[in-house]
ZARO-181354 format. One record per residue: x, y, z of N, C-alpha, C, O in turn. Coordinates in nm, 2 decimals, decimal comma. Layout:
<recs>
<rec n_c1="X" n_c2="Y" n_c3="Z" ca_c1="X" ca_c2="Y" ca_c3="Z" c_c1="X" c_c2="Y" c_c3="Z" o_c1="X" o_c2="Y" o_c3="Z"/>
...
</recs>
This chain:
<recs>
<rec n_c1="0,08" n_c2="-0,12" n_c3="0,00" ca_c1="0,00" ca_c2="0,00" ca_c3="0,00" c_c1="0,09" c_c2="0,13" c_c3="0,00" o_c1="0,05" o_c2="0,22" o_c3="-0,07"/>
<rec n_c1="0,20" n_c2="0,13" n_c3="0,08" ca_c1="0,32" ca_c2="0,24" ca_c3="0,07" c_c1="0,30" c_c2="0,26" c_c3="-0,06" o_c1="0,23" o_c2="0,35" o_c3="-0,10"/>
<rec n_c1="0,38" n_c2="0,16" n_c3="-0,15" ca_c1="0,40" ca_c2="0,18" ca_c3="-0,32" c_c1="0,28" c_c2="0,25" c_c3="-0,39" o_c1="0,31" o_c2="0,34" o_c3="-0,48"/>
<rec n_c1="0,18" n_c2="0,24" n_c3="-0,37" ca_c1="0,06" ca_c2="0,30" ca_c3="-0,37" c_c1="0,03" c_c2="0,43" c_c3="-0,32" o_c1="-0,04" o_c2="0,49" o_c3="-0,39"/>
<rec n_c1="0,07" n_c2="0,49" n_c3="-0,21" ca_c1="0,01" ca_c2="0,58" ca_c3="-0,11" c_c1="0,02" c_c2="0,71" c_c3="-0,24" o_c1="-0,08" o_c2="0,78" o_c3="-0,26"/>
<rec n_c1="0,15" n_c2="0,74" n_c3="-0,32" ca_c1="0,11" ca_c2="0,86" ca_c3="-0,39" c_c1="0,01" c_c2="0,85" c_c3="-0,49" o_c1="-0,08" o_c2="0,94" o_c3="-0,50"/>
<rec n_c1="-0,01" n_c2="0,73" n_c3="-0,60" ca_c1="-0,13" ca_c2="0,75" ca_c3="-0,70" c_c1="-0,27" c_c2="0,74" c_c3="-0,61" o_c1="-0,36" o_c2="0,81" o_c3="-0,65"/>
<rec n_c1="-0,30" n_c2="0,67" n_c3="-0,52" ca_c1="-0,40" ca_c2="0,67" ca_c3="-0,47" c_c1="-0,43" c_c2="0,84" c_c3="-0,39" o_c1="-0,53" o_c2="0,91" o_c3="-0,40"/>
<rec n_c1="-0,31" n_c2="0,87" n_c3="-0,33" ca_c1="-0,35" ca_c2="0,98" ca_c3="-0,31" c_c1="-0,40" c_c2="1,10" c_c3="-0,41" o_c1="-0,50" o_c2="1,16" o_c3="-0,36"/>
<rec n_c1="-0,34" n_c2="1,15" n_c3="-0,55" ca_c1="-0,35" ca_c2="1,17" ca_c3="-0,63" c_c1="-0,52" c_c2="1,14" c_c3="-0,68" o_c1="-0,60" o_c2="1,22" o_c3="-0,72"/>
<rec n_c1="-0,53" n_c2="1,00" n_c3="-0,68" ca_c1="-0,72" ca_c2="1,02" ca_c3="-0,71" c_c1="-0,75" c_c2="1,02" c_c3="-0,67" o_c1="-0,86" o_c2="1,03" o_c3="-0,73"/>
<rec n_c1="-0,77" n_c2="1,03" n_c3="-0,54" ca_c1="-0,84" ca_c2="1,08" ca_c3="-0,39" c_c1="-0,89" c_c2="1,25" c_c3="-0,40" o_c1="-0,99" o_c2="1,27" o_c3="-0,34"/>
<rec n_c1="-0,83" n_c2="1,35" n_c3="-0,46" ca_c1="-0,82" ca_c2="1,44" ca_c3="-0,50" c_c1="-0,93" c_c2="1,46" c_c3="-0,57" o_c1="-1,00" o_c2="1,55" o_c3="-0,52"/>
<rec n_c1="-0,97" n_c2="1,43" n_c3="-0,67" ca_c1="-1,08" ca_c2="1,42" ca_c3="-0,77" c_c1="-1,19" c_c2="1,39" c_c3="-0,69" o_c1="-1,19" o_c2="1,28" o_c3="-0,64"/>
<rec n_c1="-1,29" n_c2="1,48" n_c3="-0,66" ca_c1="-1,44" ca_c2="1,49" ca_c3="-0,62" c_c1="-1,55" c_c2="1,35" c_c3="-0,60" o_c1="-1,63" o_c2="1,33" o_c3="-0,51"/>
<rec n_c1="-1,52" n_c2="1,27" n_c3="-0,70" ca_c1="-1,56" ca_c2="1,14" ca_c3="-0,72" c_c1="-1,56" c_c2="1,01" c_c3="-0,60" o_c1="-1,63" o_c2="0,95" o_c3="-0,53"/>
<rec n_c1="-1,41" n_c2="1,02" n_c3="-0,64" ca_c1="-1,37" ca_c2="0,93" ca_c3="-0,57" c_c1="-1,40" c_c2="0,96" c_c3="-0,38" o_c1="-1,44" o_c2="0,88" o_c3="-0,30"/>
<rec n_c1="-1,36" n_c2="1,09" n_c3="-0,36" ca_c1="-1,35" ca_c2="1,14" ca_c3="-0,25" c_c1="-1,46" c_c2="1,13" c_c3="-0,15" o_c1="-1,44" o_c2="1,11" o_c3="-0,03"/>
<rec n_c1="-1,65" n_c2="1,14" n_c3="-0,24" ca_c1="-1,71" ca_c2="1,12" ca_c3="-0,22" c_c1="-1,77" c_c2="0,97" c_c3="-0,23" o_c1="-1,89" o_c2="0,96" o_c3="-0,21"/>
<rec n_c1="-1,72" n_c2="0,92" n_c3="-0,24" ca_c1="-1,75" ca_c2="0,75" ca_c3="-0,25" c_c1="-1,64" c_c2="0,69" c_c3="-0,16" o_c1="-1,66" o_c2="0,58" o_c3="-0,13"/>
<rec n_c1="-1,52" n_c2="0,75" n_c3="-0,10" ca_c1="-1,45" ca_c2="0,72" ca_c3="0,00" c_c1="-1,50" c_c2="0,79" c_c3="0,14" o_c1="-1,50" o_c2="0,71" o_c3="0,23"/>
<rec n_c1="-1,54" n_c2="0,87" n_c3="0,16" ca_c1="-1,61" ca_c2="0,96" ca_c3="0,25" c_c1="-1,76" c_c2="0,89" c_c3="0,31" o_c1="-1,77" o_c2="0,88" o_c3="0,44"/>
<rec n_c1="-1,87" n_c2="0,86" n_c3="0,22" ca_c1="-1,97" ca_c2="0,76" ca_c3="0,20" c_c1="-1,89" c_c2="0,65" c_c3="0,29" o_c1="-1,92" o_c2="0,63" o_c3="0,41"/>
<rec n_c1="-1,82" n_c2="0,59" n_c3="0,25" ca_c1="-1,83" ca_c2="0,41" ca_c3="0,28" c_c1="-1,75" c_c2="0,45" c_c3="0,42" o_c1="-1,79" o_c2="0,38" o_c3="0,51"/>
<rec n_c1="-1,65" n_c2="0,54" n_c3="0,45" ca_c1="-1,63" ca_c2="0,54" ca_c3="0,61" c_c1="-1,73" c_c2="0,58" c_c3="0,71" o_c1="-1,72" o_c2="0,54" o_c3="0,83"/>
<rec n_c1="-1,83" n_c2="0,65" n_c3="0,66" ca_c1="-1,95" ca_c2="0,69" ca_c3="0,71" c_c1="-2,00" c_c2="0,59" c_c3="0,80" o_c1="-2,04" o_c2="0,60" o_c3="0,92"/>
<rec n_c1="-2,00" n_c2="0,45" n_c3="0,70" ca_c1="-2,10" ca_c2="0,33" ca_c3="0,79" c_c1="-2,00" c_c2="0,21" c_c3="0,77" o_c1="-2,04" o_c2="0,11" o_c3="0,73"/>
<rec n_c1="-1,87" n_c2="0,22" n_c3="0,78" ca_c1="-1,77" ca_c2="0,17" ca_c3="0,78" c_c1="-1,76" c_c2="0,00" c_c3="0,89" o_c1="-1,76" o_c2="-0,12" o_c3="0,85"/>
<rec n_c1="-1,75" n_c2="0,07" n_c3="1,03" ca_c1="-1,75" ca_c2="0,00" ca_c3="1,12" c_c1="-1,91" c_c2="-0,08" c_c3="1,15" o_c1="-1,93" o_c2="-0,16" o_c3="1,24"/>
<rec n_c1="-2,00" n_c2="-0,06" n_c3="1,08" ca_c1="-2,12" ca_c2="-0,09" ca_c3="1,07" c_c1="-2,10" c_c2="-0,20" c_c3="0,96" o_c1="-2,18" o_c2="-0,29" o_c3="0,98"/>
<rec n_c1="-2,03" n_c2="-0,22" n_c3="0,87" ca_c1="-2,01" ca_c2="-0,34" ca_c3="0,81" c_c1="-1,90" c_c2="-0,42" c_c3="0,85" o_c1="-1,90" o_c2="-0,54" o_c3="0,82"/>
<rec n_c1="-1,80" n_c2="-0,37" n_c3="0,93" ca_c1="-1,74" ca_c2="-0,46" ca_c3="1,00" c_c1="-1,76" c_c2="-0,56" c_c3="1,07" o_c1="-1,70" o_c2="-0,67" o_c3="1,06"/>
<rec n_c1="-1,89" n_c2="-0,52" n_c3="1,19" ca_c1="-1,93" ca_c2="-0,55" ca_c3="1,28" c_c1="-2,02" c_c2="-0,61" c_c3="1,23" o_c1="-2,04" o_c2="-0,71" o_c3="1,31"/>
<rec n_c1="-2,11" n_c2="-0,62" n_c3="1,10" ca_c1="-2,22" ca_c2="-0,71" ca_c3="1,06" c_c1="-2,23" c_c2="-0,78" c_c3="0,94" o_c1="-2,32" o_c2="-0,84" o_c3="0,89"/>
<rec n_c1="-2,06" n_c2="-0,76" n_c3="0,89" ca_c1="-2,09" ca_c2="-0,87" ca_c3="0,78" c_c1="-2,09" c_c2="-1,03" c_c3="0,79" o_c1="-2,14" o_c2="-1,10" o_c3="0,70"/>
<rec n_c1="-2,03" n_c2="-1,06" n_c3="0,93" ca_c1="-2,06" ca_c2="-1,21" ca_c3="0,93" c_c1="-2,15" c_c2="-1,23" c_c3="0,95" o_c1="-2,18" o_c2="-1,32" o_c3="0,87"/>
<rec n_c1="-2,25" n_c2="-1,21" n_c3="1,01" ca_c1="-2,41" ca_c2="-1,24" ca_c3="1,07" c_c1="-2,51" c_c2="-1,18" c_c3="0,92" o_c1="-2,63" o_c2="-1,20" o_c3="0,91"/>
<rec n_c1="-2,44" n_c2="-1,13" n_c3="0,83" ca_c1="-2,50" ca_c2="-1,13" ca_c3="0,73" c_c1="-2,46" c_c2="-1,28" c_c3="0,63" o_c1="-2,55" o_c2="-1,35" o_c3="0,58"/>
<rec n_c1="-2,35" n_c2="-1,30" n_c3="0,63" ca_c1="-2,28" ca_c2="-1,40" ca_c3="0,58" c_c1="-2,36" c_c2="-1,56" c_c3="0,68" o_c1="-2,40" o_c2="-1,67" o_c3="0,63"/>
<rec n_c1="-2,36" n_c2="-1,53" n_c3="0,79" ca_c1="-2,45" ca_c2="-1,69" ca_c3="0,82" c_c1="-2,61" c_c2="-1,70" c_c3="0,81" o_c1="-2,68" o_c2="-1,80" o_c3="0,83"/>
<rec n_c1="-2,67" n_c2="-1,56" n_c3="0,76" ca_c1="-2,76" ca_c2="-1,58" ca_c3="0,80" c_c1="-2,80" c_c2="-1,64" c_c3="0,61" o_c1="-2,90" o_c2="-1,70" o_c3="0,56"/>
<rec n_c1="-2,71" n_c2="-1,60" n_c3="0,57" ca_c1="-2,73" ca_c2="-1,63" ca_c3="0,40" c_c1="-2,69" c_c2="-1,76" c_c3="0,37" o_c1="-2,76" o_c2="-1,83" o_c3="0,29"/>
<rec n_c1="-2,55" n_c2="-1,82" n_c3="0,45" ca_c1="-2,56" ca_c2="-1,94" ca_c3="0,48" c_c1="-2,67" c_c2="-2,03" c_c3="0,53" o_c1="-2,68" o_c2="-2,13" o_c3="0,46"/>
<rec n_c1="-2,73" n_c2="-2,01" n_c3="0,61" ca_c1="-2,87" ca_c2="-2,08" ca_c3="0,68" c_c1="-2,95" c_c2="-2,09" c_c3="0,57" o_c1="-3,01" o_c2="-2,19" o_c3="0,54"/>
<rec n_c1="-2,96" n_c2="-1,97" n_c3="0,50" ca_c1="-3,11" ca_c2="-2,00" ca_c3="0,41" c_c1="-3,09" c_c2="-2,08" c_c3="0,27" o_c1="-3,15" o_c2="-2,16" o_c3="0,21"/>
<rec n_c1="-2,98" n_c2="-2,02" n_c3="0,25" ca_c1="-2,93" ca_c2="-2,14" ca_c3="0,14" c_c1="-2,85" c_c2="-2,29" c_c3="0,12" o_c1="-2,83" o_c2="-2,34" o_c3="0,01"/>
<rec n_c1="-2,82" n_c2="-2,34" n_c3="0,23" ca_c1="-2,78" ca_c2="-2,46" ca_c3="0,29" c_c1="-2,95" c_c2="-2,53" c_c3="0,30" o_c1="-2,98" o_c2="-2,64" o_c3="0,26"/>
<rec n_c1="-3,05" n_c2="-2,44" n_c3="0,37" ca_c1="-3,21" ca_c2="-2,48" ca_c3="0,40" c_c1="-3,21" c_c2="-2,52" c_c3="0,24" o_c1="-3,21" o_c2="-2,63" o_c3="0,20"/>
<rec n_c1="-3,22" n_c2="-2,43" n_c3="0,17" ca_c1="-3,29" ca_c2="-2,47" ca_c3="0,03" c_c1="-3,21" c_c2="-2,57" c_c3="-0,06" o_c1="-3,26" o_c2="-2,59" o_c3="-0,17"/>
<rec n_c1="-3,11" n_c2="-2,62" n_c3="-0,02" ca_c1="-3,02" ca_c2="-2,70" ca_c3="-0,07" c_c1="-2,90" c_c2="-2,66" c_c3="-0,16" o_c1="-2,83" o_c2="-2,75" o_c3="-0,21"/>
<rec n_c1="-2,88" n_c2="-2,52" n_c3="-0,19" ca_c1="-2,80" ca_c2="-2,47" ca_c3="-0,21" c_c1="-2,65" c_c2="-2,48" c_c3="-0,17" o_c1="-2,65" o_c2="-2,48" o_c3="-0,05"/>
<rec n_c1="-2,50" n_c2="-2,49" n_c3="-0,23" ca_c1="-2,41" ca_c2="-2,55" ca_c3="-0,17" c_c1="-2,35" c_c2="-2,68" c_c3="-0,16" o_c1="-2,26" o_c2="-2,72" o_c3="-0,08"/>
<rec n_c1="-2,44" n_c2="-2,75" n_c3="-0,27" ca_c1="-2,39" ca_c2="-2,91" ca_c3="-0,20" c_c1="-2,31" c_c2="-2,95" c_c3="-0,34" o_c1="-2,26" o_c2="-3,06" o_c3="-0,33"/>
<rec n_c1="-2,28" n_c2="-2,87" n_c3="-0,46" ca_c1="-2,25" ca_c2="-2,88" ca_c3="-0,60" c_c1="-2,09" c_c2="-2,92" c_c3="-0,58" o_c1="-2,07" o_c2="-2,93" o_c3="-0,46"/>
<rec n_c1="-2,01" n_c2="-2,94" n_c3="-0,64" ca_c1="-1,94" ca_c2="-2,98" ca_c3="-0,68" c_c1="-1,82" c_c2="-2,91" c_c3="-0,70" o_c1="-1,85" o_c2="-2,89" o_c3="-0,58"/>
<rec n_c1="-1,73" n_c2="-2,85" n_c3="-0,72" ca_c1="-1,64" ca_c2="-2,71" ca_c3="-0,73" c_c1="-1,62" c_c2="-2,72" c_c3="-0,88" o_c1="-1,59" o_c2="-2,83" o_c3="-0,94"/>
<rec n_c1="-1,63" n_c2="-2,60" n_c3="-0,93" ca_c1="-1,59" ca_c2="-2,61" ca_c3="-1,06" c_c1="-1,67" c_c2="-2,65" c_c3="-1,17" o_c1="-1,64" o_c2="-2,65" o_c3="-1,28"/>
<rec n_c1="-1,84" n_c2="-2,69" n_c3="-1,11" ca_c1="-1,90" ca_c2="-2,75" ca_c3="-1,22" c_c1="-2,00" c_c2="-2,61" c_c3="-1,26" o_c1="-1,98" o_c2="-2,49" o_c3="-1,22"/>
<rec n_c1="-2,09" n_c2="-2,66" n_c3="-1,36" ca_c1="-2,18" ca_c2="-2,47" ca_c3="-1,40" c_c1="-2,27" c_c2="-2,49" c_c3="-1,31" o_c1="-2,34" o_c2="-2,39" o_c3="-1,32"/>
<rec n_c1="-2,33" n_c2="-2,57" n_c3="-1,21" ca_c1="-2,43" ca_c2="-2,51" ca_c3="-1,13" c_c1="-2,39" c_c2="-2,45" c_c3="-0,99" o_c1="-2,46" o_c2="-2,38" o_c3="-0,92"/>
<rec n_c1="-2,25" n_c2="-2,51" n_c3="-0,95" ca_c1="-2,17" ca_c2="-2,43" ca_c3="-0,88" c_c1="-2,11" c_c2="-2,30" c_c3="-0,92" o_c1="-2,07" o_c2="-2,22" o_c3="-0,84"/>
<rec n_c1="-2,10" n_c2="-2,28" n_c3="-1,01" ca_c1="-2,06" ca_c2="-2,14" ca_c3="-1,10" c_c1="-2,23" c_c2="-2,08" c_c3="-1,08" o_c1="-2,27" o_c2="-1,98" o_c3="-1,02"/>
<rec n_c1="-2,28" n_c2="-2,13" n_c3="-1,11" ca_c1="-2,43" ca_c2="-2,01" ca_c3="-1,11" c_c1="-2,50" c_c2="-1,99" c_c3="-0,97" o_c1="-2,56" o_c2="-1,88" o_c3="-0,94"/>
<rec n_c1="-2,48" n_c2="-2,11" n_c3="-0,86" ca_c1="-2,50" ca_c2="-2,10" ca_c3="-0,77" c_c1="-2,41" c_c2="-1,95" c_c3="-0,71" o_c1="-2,47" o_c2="-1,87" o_c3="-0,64"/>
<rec n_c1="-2,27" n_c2="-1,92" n_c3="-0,75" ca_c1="-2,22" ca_c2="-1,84" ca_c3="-0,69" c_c1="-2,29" c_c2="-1,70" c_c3="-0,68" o_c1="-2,29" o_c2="-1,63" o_c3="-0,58"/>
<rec n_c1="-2,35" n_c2="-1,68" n_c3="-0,78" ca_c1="-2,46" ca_c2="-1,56" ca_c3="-0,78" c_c1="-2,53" c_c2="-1,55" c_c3="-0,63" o_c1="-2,52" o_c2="-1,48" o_c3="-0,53"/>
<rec n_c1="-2,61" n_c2="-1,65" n_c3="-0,66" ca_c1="-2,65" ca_c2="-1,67" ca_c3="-0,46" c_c1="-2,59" c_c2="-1,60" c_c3="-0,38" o_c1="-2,64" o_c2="-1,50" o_c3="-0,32"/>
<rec n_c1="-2,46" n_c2="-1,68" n_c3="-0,35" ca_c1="-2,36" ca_c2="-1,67" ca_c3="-0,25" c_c1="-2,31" c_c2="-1,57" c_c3="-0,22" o_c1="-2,29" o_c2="-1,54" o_c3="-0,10"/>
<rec n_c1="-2,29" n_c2="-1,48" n_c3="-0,34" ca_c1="-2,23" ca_c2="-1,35" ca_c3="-0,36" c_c1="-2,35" c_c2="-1,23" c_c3="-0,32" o_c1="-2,33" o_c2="-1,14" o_c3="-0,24"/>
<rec n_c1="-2,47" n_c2="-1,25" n_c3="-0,38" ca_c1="-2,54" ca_c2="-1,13" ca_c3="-0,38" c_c1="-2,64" c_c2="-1,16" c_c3="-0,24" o_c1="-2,62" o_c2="-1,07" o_c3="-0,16"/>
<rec n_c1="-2,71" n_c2="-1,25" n_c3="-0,20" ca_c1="-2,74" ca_c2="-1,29" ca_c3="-0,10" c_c1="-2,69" c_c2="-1,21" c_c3="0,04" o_c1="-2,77" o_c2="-1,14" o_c3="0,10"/>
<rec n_c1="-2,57" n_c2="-1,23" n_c3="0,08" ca_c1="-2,49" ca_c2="-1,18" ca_c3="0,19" c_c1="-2,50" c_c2="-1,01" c_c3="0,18" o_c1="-2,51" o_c2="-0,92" o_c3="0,26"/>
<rec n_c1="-2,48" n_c2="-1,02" n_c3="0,02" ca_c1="-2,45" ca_c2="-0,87" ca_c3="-0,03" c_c1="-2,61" c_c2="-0,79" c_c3="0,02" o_c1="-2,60" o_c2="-0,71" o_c3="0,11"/>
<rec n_c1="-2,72" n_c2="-0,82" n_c3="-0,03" ca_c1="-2,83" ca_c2="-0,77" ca_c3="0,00" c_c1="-2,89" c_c2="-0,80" c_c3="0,17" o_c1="-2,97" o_c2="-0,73" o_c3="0,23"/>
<rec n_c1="-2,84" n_c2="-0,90" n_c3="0,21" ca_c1="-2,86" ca_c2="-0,89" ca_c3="0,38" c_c1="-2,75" c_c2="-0,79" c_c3="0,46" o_c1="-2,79" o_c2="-0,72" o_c3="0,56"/>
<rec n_c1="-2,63" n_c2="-0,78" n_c3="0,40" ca_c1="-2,59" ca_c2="-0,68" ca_c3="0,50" c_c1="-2,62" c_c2="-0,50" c_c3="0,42" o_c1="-2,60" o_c2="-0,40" o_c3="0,49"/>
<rec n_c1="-2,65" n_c2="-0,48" n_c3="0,29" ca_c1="-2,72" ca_c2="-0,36" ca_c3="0,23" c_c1="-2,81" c_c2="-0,32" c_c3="0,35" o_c1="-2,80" o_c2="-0,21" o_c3="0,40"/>
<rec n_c1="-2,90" n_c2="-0,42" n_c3="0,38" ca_c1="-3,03" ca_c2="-0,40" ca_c3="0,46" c_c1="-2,99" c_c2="-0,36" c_c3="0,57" o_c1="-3,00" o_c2="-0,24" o_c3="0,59"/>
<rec n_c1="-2,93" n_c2="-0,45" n_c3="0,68" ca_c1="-2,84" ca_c2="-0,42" ca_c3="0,79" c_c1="-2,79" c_c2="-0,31" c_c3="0,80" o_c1="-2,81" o_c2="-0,25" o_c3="0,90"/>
<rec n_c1="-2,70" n_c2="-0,27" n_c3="0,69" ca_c1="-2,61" ca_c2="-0,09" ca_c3="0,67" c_c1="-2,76" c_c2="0,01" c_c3="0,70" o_c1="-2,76" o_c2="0,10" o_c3="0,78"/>
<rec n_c1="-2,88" n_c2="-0,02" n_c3="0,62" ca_c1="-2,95" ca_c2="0,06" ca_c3="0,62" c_c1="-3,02" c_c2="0,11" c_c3="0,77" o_c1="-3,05" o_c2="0,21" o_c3="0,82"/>
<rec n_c1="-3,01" n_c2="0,01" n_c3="0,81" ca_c1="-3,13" ca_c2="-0,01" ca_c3="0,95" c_c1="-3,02" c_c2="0,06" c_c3="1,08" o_c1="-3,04" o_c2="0,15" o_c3="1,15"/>
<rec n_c1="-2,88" n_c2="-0,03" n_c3="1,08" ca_c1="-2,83" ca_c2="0,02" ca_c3="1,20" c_c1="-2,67" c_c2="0,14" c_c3="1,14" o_c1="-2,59" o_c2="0,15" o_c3="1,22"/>
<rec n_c1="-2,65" n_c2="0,19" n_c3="1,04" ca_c1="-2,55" ca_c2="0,28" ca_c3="0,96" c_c1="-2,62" c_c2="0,41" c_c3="1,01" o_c1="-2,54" o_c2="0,49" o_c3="0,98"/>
<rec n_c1="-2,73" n_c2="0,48" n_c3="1,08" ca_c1="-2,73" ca_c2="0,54" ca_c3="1,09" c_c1="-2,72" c_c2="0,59" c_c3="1,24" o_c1="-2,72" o_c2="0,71" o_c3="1,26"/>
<rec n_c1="-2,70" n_c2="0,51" n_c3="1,35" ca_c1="-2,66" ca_c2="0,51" ca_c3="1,44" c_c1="-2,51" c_c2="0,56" c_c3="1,44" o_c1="-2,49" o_c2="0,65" o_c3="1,52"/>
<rec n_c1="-2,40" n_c2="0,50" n_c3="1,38" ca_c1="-2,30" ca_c2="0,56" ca_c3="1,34" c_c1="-2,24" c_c2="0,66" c_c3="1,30" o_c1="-2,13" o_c2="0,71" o_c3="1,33"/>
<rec n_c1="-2,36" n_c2="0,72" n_c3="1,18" ca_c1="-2,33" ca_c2="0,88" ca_c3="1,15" c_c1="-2,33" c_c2="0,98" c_c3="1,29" o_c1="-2,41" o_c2="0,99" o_c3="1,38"/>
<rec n_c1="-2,20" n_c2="1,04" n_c3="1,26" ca_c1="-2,18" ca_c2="1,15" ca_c3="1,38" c_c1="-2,27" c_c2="1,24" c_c3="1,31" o_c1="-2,28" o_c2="1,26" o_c3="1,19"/>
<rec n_c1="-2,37" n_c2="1,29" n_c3="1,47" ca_c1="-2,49" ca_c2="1,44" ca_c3="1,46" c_c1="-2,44" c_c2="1,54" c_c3="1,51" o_c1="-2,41" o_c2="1,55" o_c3="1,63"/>
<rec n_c1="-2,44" n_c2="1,63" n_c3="1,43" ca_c1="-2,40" ca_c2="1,74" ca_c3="1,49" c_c1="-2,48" c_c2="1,84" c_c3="1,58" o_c1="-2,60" o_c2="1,84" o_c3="1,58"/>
<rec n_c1="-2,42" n_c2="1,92" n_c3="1,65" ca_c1="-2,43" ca_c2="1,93" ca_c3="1,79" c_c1="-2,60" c_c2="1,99" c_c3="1,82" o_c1="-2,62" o_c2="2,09" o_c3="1,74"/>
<rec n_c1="-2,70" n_c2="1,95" n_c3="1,90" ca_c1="-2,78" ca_c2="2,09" ca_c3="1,87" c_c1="-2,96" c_c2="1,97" c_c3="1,80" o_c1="-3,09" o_c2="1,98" o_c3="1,80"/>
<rec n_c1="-2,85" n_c2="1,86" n_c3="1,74" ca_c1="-2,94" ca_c2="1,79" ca_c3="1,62" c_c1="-3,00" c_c2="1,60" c_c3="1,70" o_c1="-2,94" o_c2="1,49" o_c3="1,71"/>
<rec n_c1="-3,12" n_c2="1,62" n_c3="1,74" ca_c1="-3,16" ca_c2="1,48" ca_c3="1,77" c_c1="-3,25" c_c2="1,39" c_c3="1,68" o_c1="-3,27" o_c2="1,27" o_c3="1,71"/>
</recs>
């Protein structure tokens, strides 16, 4: 990341990025804290439906991965939504 630290710094600069880095520390520790319980609870429902039991490498284990991937992805979305805003610092004055 050293080797890195000046170009990354350098697009950090540009408005874009800044604000899409700024965003994700926002609710940062809120996905720290809940990505595994998002991760088993996606586990549970797809192990329930029989999902996971494929083979490595074959195409319904390749399409299954969609599941696996977006699943977790949309249970902790939800999660960020519900408890991310507990995280945001309020400024002073503001309940």
């Amino acid at each position: 990341m050293l080797l890195l630290r000046e170009r990354l710094s350098r697009w950090l600069r540009k408005p874009g990025p800044w604000k899409a880095a700024f965003l994700t520390n926002s609710f940062i520790m809120t996905l720290f804290l809940w990505h595994m319980t998002a991760l088993l609870l996606s586990i549970l429902l797809l192990w329930s439906l029989g999902l996971g039991r494929e083979t490595s490498g074959t195409t319904a284990w390749w399409i299954e991965r969609l599941a696996w991937i977006g699943l977790p992805t949309v249970i902790l979305g939800a999660i960020v939504l519900v408890f991310g805003r507990f995280e945001r610092a309020r400024s002073p004055g503001r309940r």
